[in-house]
TORLUMPA-473725 format. One line per 2 residues: number of its first residue (from 1); their letters; for each residue x, y, z of N, C-alpha, C, CB. Coordinates in nm, 2 decimals, m for minus. Glycine has a CB too. Example, Ala and Ser with C-alpha at 12.3 -4.5 7.8 and 13.67 -1.06 7.14 Angstrom:
! TORLUMPA-473725
1) as) 1.32:m0.57:0.78:1.23:m0.45:0.78:1.32:m0.33:0.78:1.13:m0.45:0.90 | 1.28:m0.22:0.71:1.37:m0.11:0.71:1.29:0.00:0.79:1.41:m0.06:0.57;
! end
This chain:
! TORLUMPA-473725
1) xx) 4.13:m7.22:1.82:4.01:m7.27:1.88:4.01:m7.22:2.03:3.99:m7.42:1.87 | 3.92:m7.15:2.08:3.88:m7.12:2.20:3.84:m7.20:2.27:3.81:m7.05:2.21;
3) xx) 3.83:m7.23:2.44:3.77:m7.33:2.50:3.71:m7.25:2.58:3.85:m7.45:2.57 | 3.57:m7.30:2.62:3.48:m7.23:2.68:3.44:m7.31:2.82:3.36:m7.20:2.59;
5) xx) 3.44:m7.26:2.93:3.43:m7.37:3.05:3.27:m7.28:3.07:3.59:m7.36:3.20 | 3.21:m7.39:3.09:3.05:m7.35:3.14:3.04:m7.37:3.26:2.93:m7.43:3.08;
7) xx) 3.11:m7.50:3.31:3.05:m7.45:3.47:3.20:m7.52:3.53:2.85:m7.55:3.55 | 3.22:m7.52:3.69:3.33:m7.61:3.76:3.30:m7.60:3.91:3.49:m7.56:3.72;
9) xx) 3.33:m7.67:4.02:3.33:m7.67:4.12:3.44:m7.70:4.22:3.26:m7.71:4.12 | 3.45:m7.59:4.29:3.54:m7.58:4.37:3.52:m7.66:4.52:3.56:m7.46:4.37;
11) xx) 3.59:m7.75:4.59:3.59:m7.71:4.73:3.68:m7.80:4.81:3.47:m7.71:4.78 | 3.68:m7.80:4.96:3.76:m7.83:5.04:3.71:m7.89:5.11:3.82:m7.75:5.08;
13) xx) 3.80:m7.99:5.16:3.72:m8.13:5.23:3.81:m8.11:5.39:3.76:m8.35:5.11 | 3.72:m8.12:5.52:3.77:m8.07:5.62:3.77:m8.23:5.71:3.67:m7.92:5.67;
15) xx) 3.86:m8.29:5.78:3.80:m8.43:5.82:3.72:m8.36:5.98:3.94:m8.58:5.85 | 3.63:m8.48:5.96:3.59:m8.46:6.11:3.52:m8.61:6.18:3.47:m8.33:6.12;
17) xx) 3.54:m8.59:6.31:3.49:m8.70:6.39:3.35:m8.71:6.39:3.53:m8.69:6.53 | 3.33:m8.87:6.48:3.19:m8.91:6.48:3.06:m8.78:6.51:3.19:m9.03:6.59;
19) xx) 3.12:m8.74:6.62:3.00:m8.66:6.67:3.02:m8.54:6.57:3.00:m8.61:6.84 | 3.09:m8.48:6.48:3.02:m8.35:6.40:2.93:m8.43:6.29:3.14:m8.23:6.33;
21) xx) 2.95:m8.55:6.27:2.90:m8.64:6.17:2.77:m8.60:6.21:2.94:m8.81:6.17 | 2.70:m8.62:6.32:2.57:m8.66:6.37:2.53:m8.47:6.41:2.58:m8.79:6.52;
23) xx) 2.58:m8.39:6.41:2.57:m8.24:6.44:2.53:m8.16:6.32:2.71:m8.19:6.50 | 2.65:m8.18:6.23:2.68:m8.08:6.15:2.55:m8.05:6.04:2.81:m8.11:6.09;
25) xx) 2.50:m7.94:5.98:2.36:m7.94:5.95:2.45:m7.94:5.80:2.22:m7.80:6.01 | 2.34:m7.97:5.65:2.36:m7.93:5.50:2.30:m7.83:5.49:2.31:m8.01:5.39;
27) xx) 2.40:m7.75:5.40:2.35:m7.61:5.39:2.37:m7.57:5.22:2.44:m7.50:5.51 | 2.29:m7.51:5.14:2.30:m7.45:5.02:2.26:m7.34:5.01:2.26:m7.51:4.93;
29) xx) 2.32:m7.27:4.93:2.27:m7.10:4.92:2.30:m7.11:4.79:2.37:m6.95:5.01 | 2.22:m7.00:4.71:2.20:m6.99:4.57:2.20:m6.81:4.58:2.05:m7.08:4.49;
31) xx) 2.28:m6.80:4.46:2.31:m6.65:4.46:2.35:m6.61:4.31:2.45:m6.61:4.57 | 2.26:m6.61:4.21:2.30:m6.56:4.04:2.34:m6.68:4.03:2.42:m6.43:4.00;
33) xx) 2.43:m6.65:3.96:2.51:m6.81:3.90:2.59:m6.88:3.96:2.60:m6.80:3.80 | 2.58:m6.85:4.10:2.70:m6.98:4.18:2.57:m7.02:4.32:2.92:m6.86:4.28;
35) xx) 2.64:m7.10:4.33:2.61:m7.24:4.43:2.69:m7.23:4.56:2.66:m7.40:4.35 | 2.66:m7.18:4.64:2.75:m7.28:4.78:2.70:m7.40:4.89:2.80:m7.16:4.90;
37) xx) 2.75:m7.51:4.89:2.71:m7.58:5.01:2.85:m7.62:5.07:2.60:m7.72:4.99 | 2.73:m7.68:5.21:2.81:m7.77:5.29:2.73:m7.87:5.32:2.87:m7.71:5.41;
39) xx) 2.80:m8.01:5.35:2.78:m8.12:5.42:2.86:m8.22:5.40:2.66:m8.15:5.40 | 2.82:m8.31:5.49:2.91:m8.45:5.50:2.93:m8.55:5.39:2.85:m8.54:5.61;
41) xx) 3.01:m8.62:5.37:3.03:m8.66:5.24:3.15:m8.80:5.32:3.10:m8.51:5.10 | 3.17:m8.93:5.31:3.25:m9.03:5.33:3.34:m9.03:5.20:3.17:m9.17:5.36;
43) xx) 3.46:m9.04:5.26:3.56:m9.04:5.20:3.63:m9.18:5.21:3.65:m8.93:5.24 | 3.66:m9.26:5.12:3.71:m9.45:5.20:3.69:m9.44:5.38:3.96:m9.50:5.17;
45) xx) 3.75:m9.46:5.40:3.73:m9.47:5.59:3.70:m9.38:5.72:3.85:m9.51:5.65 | 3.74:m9.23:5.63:3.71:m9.12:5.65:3.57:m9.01:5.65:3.77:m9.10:5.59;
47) xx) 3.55:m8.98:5.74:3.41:m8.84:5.71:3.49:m8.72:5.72:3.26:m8.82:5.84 | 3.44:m8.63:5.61:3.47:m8.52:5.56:3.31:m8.39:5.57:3.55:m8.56:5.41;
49) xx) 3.37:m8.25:5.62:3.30:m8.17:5.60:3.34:m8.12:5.46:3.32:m8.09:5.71 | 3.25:m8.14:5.35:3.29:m8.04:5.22:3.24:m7.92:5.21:3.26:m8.09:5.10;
51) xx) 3.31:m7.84:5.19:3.25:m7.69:5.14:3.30:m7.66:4.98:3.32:m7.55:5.25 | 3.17:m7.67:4.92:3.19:m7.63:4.76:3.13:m7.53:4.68:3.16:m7.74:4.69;
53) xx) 3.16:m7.48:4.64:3.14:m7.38:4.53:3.11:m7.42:4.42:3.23:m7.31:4.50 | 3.00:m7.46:4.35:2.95:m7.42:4.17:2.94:m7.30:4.13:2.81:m7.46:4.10;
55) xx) 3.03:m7.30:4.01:2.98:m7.19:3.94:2.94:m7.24:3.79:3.08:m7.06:3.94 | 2.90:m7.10:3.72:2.84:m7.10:3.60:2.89:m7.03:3.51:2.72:m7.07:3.61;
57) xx) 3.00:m7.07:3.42:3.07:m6.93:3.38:3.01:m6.89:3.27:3.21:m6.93:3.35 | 3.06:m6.99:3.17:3.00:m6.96:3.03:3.15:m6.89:2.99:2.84:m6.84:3.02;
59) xx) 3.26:m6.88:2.98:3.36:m6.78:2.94:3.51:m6.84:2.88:3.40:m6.69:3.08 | 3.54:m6.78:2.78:3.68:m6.84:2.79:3.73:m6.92:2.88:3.76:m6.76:2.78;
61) xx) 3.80:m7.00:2.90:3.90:m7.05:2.96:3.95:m7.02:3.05:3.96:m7.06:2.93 | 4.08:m6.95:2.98:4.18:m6.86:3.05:4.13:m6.74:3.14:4.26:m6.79:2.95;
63) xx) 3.99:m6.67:3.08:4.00:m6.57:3.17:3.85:m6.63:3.26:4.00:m6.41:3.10 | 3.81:m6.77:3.26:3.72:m6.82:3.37:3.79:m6.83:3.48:3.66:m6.94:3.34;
65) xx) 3.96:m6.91:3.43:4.00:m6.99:3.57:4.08:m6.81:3.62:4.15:m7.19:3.53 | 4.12:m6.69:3.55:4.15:m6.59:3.57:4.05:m6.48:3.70:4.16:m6.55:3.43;
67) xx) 3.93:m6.55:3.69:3.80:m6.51:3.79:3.83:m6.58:3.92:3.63:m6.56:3.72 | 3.83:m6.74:3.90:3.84:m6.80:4.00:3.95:m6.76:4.12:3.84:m6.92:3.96;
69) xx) 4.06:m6.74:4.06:4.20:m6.71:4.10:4.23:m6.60:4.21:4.26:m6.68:3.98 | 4.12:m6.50:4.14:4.18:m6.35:4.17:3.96:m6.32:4.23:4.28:m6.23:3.97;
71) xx) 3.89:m6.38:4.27:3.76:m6.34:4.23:3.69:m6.19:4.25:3.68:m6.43:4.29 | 3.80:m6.10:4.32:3.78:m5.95:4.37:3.86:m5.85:4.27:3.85:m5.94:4.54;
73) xx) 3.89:m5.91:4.16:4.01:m5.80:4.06:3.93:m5.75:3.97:4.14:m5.87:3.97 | 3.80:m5.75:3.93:3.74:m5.60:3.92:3.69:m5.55:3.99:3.66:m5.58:3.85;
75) xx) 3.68:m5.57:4.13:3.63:m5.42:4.23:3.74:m5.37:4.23:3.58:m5.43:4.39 | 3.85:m5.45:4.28:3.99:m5.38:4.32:3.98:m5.27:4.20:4.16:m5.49:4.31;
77) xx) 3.99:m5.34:4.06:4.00:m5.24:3.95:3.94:m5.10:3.97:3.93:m5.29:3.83 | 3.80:m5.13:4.00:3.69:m4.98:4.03:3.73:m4.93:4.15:3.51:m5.02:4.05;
79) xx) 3.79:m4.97:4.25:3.84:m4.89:4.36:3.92:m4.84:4.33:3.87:m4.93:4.46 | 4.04:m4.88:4.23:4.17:m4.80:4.22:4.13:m4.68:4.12:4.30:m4.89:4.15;
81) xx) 4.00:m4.72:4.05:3.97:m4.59:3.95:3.92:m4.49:3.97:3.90:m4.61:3.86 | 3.83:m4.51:4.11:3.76:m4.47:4.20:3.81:m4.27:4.23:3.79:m4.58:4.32;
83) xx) 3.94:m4.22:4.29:4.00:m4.17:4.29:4.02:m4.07:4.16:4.07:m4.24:4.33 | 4.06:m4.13:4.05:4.05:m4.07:3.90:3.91:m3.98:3.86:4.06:m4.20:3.79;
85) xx) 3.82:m4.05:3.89:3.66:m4.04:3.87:3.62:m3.91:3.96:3.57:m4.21:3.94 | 3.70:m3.91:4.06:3.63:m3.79:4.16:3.72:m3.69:4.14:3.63:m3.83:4.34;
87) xx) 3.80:m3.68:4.11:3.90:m3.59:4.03:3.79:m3.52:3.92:4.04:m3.68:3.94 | 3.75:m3.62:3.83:3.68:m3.55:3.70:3.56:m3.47:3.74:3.63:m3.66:3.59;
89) x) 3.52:m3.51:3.86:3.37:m3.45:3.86:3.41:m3.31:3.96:3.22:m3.58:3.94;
! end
């Protein structure tokens, strides 16, 4: 049986003091199938800057969390092939 992850979100919680509380703007950008924001979020006693990532995979498993990991390893791929390709022509 295969497992298929459709979507997950990533992100990183930054702390910050009163005054970026009252500063810092929310921000979202939408781009194909992923999501990025930012904004303030209370943590128990804490305020936190989160920056998160949704995505939308739809993909096996193994090679969804294999994207997240590495998210530039098919350009790298096409750059290294890159070279081969100009040879042929």
């Amino acid at each position: 049986m295969d497992w298929i992850l459709k979507a997950c979100d990533l992100n990183k919680d930054v702390e910050i003091d009163d005054t970026c509380q009252l500063t810092l703007p929310d921000i979202q950008l939408k781009q194909a199938d992923r999501v990025f924001r930012l904004y303030i979020k209370s943590l128990q006693d804490n305020a936190v800057y989160r920056s998160e990532e949704s995505l939308t995979l739809k993909r096996v498993l193994l090679e969804a969390l294999e994207s997240i990991r590495y998210p530039y390893k098919t350009v790298e791929k096409k750059l290294d092939e890159l070279p081969d390709r100009i040879k042929q022509i």
